[in-house]
N, C-alpha and C positions, 0 to 999 in steps of 0.2 A: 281607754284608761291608760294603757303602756305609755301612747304617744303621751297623753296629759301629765303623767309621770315625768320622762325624758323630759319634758319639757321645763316643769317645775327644777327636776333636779338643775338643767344647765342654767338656768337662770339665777340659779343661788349658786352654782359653783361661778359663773362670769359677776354675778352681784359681790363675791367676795375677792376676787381678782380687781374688779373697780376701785372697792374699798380700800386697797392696801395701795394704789396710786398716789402718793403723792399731788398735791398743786401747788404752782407756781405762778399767780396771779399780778401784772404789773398794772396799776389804776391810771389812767390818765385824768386830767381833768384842770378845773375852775378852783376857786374859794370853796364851793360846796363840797367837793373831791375831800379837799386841804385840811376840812375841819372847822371853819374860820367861825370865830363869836365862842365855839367849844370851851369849855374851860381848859381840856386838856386833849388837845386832838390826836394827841398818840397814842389814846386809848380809848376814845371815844368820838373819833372821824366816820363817815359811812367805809370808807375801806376795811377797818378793824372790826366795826361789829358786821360785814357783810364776811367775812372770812372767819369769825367765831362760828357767826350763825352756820357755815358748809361745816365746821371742824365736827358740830353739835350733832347733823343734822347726816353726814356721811362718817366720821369714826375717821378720816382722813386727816392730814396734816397739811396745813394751806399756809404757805411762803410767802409772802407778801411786800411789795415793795408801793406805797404811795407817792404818784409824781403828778397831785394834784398841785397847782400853784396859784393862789389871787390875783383875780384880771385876764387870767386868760383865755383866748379865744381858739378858733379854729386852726387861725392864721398864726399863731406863735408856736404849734406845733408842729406847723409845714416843714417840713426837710431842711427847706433849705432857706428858712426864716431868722431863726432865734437858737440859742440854745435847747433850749425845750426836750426838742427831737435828743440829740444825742444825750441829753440825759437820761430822755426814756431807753434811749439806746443801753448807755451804762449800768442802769439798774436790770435792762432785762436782761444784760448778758451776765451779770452777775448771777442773781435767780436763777436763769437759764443752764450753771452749773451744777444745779441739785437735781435729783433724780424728781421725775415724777412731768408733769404737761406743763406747760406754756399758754396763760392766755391775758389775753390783752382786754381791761373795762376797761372803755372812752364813753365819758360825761362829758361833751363838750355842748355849748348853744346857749346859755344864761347869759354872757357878756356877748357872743357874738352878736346876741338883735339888741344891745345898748349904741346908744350916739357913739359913746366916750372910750368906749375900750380899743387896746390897740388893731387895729382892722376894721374894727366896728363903726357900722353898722355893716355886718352881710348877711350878703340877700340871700334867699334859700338856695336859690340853684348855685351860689355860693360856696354855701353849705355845705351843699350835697357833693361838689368838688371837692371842697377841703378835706373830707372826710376821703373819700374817695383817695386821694393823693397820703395819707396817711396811713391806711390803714395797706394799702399797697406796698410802701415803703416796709412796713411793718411784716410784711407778707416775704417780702424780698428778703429781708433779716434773719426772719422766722419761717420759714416755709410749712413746719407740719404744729405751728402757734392755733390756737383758736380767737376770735376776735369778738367781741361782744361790744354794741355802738349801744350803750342805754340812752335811753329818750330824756330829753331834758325837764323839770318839777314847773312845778307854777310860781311863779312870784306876783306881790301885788302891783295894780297897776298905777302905785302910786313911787315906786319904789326908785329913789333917787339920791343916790349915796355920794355924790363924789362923779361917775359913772350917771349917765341919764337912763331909764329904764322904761318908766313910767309905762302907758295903756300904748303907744306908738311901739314899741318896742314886746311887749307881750303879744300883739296882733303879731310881730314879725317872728316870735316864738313857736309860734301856735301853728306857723306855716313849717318848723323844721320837721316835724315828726315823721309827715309826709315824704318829706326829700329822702329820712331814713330806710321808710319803704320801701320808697323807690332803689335805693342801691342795694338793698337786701335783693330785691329782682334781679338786678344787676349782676351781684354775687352770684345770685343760684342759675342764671343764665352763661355766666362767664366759667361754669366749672369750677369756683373756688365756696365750694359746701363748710369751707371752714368760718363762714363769717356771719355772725344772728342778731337778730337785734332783743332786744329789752324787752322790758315792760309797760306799758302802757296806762298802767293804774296809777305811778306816783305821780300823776300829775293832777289830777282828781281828785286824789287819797290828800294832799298838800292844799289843794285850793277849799276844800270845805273843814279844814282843821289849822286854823290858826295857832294852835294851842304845840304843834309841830316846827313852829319856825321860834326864833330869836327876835323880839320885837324891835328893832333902832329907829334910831334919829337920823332924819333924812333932811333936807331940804321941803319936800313934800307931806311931810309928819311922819309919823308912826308907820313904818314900812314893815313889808317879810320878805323876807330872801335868802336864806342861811337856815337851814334848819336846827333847833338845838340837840340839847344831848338824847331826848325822846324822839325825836324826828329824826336825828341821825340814824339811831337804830330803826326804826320804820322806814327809812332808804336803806342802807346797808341791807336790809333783810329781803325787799325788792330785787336789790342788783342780787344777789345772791342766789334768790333763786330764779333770777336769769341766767346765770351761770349753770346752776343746779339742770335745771331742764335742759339744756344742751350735752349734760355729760351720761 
């Protein structure tokens, strides 16, 4: 009974010590990241309501900077590719001045298995590099950052915006999740316990609920690919408590 006691009690004294932490969440990402089709993504992007939903859910205060952008891929965040990178850089070292943890969402993989996007089409083990070269980068910057790789949504397989998508391209989606696995191994073999991956439900949870995306006008008719303002909140609330379970 003592021990059960001591135990209860430090768990609510470190439960309340957590709770006054501060966070400092920098989003990386695609269109889906960005908000895109939202009526008003600055309030209702998955970044915003994924960082309400931790404010609601831990009594914390969650800083947030969105460096989702339309179109992009793995390879435009590479180091030493695009701008991309050092913007991620400048938002996280801004953030990075407030008291309170460091951690890095990456949404990347919806434009990477299209024809059309820049880099695209890459191949898993692609992928699984790309990601790997970023999130290192990111390590290097950040050394005591957390990193969270969430797994990419379902889109239809008909889906051809501009960008080609379609069922050639979801086949090559459906191969990333795996490659994410894999470097979580990678990570927990390499000594670097800072780095988790996602969740695994929104891609599921997206593909039997239409009613989640923004319907458009494609080449190939009536597509989904963007979640709207309900769907945003049902990802935002997934990465979130991706985030959540690691802290």
């Amino acid at each position: 009974m003592k021990k059960t006691l001591i135990s209860l009690l430090f768990l609510l004294i470190t439960g309340t010590i957590i709770a006054a932490d501060d966070l400092n969440i920098v989003f990386i990402g695609n269109s889906i990241t960005y908000g895109a089709t939202l009526q008003d993504p600055a309030i209702e992007a998955p970044p915003v309501r994924a960082c309400k939903y931790i404010e609601q859910q831990t009594g914390r205060k969650v800083n947030f900077r969105n460096c989702g952008v339309s179109g992009m891929t793995t390879v435009d965040f590479l180091p030493v590719c695009t701008h991309q990178f050092p913007n991620v850089i400048k938002n996280a070292d801004e953030i990075s001045k407030l008291k309170g943890k460091l951690i890095f969402s990456i949404s990347l993989g919806t434009n990477d298995s299209s024809d059309d996007c820049f880099g695209s089409p890459v191949v898993p083990e692609q992928y699984y590099t790309n990601l790997q070269v970023i999130i290192d980068e990111l390590l290097h910057h950040y050394p005591k950052a957390l990193v969270v790789v969430q797994y990419p949504i379902w889109y239809s397989p008909n889906t051809y915006n501009g960008a080609r998508y379609m069922q050639k391209g979801l086949n090559r989606l459906q191969a990333y999740p795996e490659m994410i696995d894999h470097l979580m191994e990678h990570y927990a073999q390499g000594g670097k316990p800072q780095v988790f991956a996602g969740s695994k439900q929104g891609y599921e949870l997206f593909k039997e609920n239409y009613k989640l995306f923004t319907a458009e006008n494609g080449y190939a008719g009536i597509f989904y690919l963007h979640p709207n303002k309900d769907g945003a909140t049902e990802l935002g609330k997934i990465w979130s408590e991706s985030i959540l379970k690691i802290l």
